[in-house]
KEKE-3310 file (N, C-alpha, C; in steps of 0.2 Angstrom, whole numbers, plus 5000, padded with zeros to 4 digits):
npx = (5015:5019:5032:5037:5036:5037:5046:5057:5058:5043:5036:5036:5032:5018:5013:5012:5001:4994:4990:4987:4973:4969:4966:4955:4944:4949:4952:4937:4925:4927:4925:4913:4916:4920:4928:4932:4943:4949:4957:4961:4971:4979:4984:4993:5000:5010:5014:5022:5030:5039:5042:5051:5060:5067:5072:5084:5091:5105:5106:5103:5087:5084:5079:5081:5080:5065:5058:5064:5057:5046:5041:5045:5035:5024:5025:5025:5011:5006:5008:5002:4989:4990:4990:4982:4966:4958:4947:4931:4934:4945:4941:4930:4940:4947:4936:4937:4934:4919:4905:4897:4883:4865:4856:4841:4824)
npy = (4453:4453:4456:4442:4434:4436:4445:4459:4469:4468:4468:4482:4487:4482:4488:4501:4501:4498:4506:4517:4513:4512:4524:4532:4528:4529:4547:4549:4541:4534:4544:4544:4535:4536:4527:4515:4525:4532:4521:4513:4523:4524:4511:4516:4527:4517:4510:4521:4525:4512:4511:4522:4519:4508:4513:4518:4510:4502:4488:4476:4473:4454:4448:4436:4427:4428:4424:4411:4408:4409:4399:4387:4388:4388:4375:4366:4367:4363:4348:4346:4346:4335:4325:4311:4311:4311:4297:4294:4285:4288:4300:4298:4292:4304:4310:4302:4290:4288:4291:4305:4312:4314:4330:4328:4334)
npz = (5885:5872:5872:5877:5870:5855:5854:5858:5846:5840:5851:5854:5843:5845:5856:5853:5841:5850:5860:5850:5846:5859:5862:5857:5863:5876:5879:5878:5881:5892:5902:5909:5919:5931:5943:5936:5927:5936:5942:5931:5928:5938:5935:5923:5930:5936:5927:5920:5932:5932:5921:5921:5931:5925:5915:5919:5929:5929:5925:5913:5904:5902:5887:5881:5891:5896:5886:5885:5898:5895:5885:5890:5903:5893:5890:5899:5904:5892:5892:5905:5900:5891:5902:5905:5913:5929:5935:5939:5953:5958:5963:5972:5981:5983:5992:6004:6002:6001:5991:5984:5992:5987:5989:5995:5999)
capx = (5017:5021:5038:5040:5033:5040:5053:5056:5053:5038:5031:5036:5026:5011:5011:5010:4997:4987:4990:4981:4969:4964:4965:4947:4940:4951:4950:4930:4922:4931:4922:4907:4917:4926:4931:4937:4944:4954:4960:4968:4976:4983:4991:4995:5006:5011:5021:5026:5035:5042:5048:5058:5065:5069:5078:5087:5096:5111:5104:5097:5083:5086:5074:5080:5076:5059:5057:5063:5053:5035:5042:5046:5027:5020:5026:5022:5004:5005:5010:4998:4984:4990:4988:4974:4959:4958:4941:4926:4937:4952:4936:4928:4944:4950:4933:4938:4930:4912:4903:4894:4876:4861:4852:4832:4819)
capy = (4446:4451:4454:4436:4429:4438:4448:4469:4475:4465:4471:4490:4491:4481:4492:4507:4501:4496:4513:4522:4509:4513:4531:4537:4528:4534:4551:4553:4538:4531:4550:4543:4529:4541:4524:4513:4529:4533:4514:4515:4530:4522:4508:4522:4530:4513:4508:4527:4525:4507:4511:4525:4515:4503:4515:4520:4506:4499:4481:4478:4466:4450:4445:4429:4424:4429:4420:4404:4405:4408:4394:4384:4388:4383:4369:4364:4369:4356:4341:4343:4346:4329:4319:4308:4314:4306:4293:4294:4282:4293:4308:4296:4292:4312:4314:4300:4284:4292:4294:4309:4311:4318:4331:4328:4336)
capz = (5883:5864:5872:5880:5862:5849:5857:5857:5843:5839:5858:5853:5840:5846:5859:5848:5838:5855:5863:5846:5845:5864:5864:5858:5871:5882:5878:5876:5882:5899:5909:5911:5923:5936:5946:5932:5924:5943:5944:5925:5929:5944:5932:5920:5934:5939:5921:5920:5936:5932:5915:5922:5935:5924:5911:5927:5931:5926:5924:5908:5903:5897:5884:5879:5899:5896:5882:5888:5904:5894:5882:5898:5906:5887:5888:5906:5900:5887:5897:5910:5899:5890:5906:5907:5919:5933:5936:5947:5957:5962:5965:5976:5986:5987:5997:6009:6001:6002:5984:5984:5993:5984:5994:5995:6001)
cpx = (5020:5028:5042:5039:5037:5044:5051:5055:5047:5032:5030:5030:5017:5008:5008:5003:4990:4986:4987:4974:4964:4962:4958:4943:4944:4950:4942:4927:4922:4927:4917:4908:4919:4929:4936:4944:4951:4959:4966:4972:4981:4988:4994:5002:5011:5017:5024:5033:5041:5046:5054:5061:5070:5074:5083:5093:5101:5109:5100:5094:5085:5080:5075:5079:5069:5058:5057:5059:5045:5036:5042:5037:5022:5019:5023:5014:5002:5005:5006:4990:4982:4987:4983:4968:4957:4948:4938:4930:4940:4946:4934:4934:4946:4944:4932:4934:4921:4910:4898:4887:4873:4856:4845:4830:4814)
cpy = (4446:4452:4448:4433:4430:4444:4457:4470:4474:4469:4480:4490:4487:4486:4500:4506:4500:4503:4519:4519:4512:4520:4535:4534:4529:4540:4553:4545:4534:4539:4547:4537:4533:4534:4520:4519:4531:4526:4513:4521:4527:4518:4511:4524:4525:4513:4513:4524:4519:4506:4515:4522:4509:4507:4517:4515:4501:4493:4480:4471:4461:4444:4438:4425:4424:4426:4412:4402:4404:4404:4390:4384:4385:4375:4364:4363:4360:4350:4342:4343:4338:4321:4317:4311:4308:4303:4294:4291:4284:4297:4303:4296:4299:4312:4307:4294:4285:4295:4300:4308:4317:4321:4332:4332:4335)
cpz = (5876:5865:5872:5873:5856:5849:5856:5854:5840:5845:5858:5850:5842:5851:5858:5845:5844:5859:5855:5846:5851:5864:5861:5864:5876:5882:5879:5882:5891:5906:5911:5918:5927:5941:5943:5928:5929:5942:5936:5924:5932:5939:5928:5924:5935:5934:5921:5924:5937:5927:5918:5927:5932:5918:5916:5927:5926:5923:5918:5907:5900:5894:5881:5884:5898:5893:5883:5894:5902:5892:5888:5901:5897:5888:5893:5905:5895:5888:5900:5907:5893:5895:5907:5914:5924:5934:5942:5954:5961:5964:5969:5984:5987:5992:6002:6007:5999:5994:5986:5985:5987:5989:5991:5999:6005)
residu = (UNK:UNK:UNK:UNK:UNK:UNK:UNK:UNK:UNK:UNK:UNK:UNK:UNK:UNK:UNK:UNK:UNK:UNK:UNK:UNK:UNK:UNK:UNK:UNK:UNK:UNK:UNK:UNK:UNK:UNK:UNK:UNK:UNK:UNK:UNK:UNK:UNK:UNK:UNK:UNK:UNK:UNK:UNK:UNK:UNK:UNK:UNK:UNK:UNK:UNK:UNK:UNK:UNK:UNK:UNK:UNK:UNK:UNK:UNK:UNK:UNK:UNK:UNK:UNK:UNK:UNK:UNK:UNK:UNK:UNK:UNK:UNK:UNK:UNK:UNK:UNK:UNK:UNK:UNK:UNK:UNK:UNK:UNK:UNK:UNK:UNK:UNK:UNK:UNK:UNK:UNK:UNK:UNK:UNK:UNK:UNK:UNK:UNK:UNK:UNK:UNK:UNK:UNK:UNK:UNK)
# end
């Protein structure tokens, strides 16, 4: 995400700092998990193989695409978290006119 945010070289080095940061527990602490341990490997392998395909090909990323689409999804974000909340009213009609029973015993 610190690509889409604050662009390349911003995302390099967080990533540098988050790959020293994780590496004692990776190295020592992660044996005792052999599943979780298996599963990040797995994504491990996963970026490995995604970075090299992506150094690979001719097509290169366009980070100011990114950028405008998270900005774009912020924003979307923010408008719908502006919109008023709908009333008991509307919640009564979604479940078909019918106010909610209370179950007795």
């Amino acid at each position: 995400m610190a690509f889409g945010l604050f662009g390349k070289r911003v995302g390099l080095i967080l990533g540098v700092i988050a790959a020293f940061a994780a590496m004692p527990t990776g190295l020592h602490g992660l044996r005792e998990y052999p599943v979780l341990l298996s599963s990040l490997l797995a994504y491990g392998m996963s970026a490995i193989v995604c970075t090299a395909l992506s150094w690979r090909s001719e097509k290169r990323f366009d980070f100011d695409l990114i950028g405008e689409r998270v900005t774009n999804y912020q924003e979307a974000e923010e408008r719908h978290a502006s919109m008023p909340a709908k009333g008991d009213k509307a919640r009564e009609m979604s479940r078909g006119g019918r106010a909610p029973r209370e179950i007795t015993a």
